[in-house]
Steps between C-alpha positions, in 0.01 A plus 500: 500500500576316782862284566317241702474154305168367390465186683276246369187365606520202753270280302737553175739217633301308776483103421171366348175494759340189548136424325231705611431403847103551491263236426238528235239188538159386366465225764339681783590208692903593481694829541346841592200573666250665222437805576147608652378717236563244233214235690226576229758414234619183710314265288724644193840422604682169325604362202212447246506334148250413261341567132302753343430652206528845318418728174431843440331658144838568313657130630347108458384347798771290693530251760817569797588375845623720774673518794425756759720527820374735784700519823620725758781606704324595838449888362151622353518414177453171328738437220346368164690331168288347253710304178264319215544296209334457196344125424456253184160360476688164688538748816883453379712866563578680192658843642513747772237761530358734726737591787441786809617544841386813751360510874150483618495719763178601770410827563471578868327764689653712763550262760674247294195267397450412188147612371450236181644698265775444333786641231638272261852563302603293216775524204517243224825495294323629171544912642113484633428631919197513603383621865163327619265601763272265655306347795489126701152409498534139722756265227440741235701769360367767239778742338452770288775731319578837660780525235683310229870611412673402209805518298571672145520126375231295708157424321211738614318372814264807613315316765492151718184330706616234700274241733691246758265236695600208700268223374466198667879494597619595168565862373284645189583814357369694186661780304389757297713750351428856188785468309580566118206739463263202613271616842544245803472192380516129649862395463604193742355267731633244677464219827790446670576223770679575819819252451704658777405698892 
């Protein structure tokens, strides 16, 4: 054993650190420069909200409206959180629902350009992970499950089909998902309106 003192690290005692220092934006107009292998994704980025509606065999039908935020930092991934609530037939909110966050981010060949495909990560709070792979056809976006992780206590979701578009300025998307024993089924659709970038 040796005499000399343990000393402790230098970050044990060192004063608090300012907030983090890097921008994250969905204005493309403000803050960092997107990065070049994100330009078929460029219509994507900004704050979107809107209504859709939802149902699967083992749940009713149910109306929601979303928010999706996609932005970037400057590196080569785009940054995605989507948050929903559930709605009264008077479009009034009656709870939260469906929430994920993860990073859509482009595959890129050996020179460093991005070749339309693309690898999606998201996580929703309910234990459920899925991995997409996909491809950028123009404003559309197809995903498909490469795998699904869950834990010991999330509800069974085997399997997820997922189709982005850019419609007339607004952003469409359908869902479909195999879950509870059910094969892929329709599950969510929605419009959402560009309110912010």
């Amino acid at each position: 054993m040796s005499d000399t003192p343990i000393q402790p690290p230098p970050w044990l005692n060192a004063p608090p650190v300012d907030p983090y220092p890097y921008e994250e934006t969905y204005d493309l107009r403000t803050g960092p420069k997107l990065h070049p292998t994100l330009n078929a994704l460029l219509p994507y980025v900004g704050l979107w909200r809107g209504r859709g509606r939802g149902g699967f065999p083992t749940i009713e039908d149910f109306d929601f409206a979303q928010e999706i935020r996609i932005t970037h930092d400057g590196r080569p991934f785009l940054y995605y959180e989507s948050r929903a609530w559930i709605l009264d037939e008077q479009s009034k909110p009656v709870r939260p629902a469906g929430r994920e966050t993860g990073w859509w981010r482009p595959v890129c060949n050996d020179e460093g350009r991005a070749t339309g495909e693309l690898e999606v990560l998201l996580a929703t709070p309910t234990g459920v992970m899925e991995l997409y792979l996909g491809k950028i056809t123009g404003t559309q976006v197809e995903l498909v499950t490469d795998a699904v992780v869950r834990t010991s206590t999330a509800k069974e979701v085997n399997a997820g089909h997922r189709l982005f578009g850019i419609v007339d300025g607004a952003l469409l998307y359908a869902q479909d998902i195999a879950a509870m024993g059910h094969p892929l089924s329709p599950h969510l659709s929605a419009r959402l309106i560009r309110v912010g970038g």
